[in-house]
N, C-alpha and C positions, 0 to 999 in steps of 0.2 A: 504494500500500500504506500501510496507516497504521504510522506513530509508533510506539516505544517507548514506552511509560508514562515520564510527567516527572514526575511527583509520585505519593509516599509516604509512607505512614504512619512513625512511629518507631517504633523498637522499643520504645521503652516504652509509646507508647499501645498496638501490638500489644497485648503480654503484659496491658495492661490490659481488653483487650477479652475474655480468658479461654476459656472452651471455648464458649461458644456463638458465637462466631464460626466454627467450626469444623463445630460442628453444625449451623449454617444452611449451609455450603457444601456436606454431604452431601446434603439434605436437598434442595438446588436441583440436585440435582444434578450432587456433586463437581466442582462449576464457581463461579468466583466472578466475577462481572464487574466490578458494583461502577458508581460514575457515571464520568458522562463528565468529562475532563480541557480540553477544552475542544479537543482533537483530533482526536475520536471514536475513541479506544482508549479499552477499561478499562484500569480504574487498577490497580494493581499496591496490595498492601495486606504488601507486604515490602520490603527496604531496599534491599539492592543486585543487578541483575542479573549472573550470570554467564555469560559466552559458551558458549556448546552447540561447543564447538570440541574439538577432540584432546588438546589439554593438561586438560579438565577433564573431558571426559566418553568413555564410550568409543563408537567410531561402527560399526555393524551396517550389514552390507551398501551400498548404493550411496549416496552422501550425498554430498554439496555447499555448498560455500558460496558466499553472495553476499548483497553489500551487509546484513552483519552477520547473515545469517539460514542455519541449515544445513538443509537440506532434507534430507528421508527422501522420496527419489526412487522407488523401489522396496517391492515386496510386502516385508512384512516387514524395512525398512531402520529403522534405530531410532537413539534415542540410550540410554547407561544407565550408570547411575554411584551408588556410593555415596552415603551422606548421615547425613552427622552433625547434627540440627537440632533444632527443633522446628515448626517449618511449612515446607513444600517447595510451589512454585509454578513454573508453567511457563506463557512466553508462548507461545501456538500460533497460527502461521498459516498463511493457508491463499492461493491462488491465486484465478483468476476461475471454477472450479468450486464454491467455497463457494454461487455464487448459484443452484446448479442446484437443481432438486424435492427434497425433503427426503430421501426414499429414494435418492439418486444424488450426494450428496455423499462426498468423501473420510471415511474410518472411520480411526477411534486406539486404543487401548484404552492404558492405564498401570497398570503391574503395580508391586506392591513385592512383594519376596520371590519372586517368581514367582507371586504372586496376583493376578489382573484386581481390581482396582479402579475404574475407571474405563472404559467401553464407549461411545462415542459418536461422533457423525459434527461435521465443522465446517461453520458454518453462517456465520462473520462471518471478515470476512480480520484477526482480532486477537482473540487470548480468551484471558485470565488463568485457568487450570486448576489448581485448589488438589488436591495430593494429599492424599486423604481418609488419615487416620492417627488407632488409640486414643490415639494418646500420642506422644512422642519419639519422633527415629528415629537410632537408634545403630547407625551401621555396617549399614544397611536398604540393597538394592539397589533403586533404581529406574528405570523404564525407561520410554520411551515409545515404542511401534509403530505403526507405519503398515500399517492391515488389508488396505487393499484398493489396487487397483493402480492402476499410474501414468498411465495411460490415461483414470482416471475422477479426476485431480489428483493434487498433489501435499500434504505436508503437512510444516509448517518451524516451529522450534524458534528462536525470536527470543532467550532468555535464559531463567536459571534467577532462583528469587526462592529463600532460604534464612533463614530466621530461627534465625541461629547465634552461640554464642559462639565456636566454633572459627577457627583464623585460616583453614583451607581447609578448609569445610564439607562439600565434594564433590570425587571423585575416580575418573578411570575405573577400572571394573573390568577385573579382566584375563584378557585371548583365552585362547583357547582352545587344545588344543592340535593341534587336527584342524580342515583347515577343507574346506568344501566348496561348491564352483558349482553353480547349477543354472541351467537354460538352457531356457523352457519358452511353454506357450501358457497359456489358461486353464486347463486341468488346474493347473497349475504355480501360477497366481495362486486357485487354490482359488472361482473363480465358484463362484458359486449353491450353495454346500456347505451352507449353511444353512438352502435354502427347504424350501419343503414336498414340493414333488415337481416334477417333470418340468413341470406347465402355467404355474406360478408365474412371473413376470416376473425382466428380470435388475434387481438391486438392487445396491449397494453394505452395504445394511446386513444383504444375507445370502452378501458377500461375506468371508471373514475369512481369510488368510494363516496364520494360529494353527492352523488345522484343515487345514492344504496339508500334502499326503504332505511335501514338501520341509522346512518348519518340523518334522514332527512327525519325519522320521530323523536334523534335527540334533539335535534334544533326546535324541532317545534315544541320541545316540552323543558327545553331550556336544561338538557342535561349530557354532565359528563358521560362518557363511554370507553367501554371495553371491546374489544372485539376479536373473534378467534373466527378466523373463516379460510376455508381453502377451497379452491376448484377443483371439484370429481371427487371429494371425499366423503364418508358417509358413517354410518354409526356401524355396523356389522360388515360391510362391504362398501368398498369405492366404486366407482363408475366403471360398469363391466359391458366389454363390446363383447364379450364370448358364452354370455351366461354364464361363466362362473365364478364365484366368488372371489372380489381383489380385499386382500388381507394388507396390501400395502399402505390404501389410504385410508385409515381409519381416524377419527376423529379425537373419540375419546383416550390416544395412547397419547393423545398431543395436548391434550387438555390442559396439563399441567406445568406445559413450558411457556415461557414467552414467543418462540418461534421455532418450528422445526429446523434441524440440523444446527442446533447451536444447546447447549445443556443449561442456561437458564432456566429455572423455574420461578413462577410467578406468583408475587406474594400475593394471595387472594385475602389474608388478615389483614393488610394495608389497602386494599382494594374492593371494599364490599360492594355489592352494587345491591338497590331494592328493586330492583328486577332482574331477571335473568331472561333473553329471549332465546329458545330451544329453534331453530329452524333446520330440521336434517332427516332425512329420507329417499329425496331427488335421487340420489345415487343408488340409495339402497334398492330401489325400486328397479335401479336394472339388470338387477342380480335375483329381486325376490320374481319378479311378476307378480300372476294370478297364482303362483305356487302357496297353497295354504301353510306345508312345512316350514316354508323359508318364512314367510310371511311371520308365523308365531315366532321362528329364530330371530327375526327381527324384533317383533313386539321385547321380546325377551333382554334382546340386549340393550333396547330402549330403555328398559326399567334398570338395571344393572348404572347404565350411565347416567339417568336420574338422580339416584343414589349418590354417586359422584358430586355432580352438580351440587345437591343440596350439601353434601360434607365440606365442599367448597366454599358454600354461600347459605349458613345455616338460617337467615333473616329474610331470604330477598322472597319475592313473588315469584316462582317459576312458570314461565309461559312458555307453551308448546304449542310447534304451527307446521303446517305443509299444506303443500298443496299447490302452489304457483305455477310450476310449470307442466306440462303436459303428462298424463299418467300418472301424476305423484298421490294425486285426489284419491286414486285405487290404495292407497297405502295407506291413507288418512286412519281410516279405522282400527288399524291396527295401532296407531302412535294412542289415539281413544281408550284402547283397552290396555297399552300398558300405564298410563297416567293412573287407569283406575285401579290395574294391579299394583302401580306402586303406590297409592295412596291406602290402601286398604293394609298391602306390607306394613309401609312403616308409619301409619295413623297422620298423615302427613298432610293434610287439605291446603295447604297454601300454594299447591299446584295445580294449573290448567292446561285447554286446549281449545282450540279452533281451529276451523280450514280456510286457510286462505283464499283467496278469491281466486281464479286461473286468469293467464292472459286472454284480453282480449283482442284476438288475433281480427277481426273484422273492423273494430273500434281503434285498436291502438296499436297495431301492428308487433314486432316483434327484434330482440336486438340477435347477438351473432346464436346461431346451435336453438334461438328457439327461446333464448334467456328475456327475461324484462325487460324492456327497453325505460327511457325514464318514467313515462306517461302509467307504466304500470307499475314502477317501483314507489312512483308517488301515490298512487292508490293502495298498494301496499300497506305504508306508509298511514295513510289517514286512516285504515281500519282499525291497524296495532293501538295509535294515538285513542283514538276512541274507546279502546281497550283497559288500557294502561291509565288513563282517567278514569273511566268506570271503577277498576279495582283496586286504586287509592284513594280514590273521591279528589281528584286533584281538581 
């Protein structure tokens, strides 16, 4: 992995380089790279970096650190914090997926205010990211997101560049006061929601967690999130083209970490959430079919990883759902009968279920393989919300 940036500009040569500095970095593309150091990192063109860590920034969803770098492990894991400055830069790095085809690389987007400002995929495992701003930024929240998921990389926050008088330029912002899990497949990681239709290829750059039912019911209910979602995996079996059973991608063996292929585990006692969203079957479903046996294997393992869940999150509301995309609805009943075998188990009632609504493939077409596109993620979306109000009385 490359270096930190070793050499900077001063602040007064900054300030003397004036607004066209700034306007060449919109202009390139809210990106600033700048030459080489003699390290092959760009150069950092602000004074001092600050650590993307707890004390200065506030961390979203599943994140990690190692070897001075926090990772946004997960759809929609972020960092975001305050900023008192006048130029705001972010080193971004990226793993050995940066080297992948241009459309398949890890997606970012960086918002201030909760405005997208910046949309782009990484391409170099080091890149100095200038946030594009008219002016000052006083007390501006800024944020950086991780669109697409952890399956197609990761994406890590090396340090903050801040061109500040202030003695602490940046400051996390503060949680929230509802937080909420969610636990899903690609539904969950919002695939293909922005292609054009059903024949279109899977991509990451029409991949965006911003448009996922699960980002769009914490917004609307003004709460932090959690999230654990992968594409093609499922609770007893992953997404099977041969009918038989894939033991590879299993959900519940991953439950417990912060991201696959890295051995963090995730403190769920620092992390409660008063919901937890269950969304998983899709896949299961191309393994069980209309097979009764499989069917009950399923049910079965359902309950087992309930279990889980709740051991995990002994407070939260447990919600269970399928059904969205094509033939999942067939499986619905089964996800019904384990909720009630594990409630009856373990005397447990502050778990439910519902079937989600299926796309409307006449009304609101369809994104890549058949998946949500936004229109249905946002219907999605308002169902859960109505849900999740109903059984807090929010």
């Amino acid at each position: 992995m490359d270096e930190r940036p070793g050499m900077v500009m001063s602040r007064r040569h900054m300030l003397g380089l004036g607004t066209s500095l700034l306007a060449s970095a919109v202009l390139a593309g809210c990106s600033t790279n700048g030459a080489s150091n003699g390290t092959g990192a760009p150069e950092a063109l602000l004074e001092e970096a600050i650590p993307a860590t707890a004390d200065n920034v506030r961390l979203i969803g599943r994140t990690f650190e190692e070897e001075g770098v926090t990772w946004l492990a997960q759809s929609g894991s972020a960092v975001e914090f305050e900023v008192t400055g006048s130029h705001v830069q972010l080193e971004v790095v990226g793993d050995e997926s940066v080297g992948n085809e241009p459309d398949l690389r890890p997606r970012f987007a960086v918002l201030v205010d909760g405005e997208v400002v910046l949309d782009d995929t990484l391409s170099k495992r080091s890149r100095i990211v200038e946030v594009p701003t008219d002016g000052p930024l006083e007390g501006a929240v800024v944020e950086l997101i991780h669109l697409s998921e952890a399956i197609r990389g990761l994406i890590g926050v090396r340090g903050i560049f801040v061109e500040s008088d202030d003695d602490a330029p940046i400051a996390p912002t503060a949680g929230k006061a509802l937080g909420i899990g969610f636990v899903g497949d690609s539904i969950t990681c919002a695939y293909g929601v922005e292609a054009a239709g059903n024949d279109d290829p899977f991509k990451t750059t029409t991949e965006n967690f911003m448009k996922s039912y699960a980002y769009l019911t914490a917004q609307e209910l003004d709460a932090d999130y959690d999230v654990v979602c992968y594409s093609g995996y499922g609770i007893i079996s992953g997404w099977s083209g041969d009918d038989e059973r894939n033991k590879d991608k299993l959900i519940p063996r991953l439950y417990d970490l912060v991201v696959e292929g890295h051995e963090q585990t995730w403190d769920y006692e620092s992390h409660q959430s008063d919901v937890v969203v269950v969304n998983l079957g899709t896949n299961d479903f191309t393994y069980t079919g209309y097979d009764k046996a499989r069917m009950g294997e399923f049910s079965n393992g359902y309950v087992v990883f309930l279990k889980r869940v709740r051991d995990r999150n002994p407070q939260s509301l447990i919600i269970c759902t399928l059904g969205t995309m094509s033939g999942s609805e067939l499986l619905y009943p089964s996800v019904e009968h384990a909720v009630q075998n594990y409630k009856s188990l373990y005397r447990d009632e502050h778990v439910m279920c519902y079937l989600s609504d299926p796309i409307d493939m006449d009304a609101d077409g369809c994104g890549t393989n058949g998946h949500p596109n936004e229109a249905t993620q946002r219907k999605t979306a308002e169902k859960l919300v109505g849900i999740i109000r109903d059984k807090l009385d929010l």
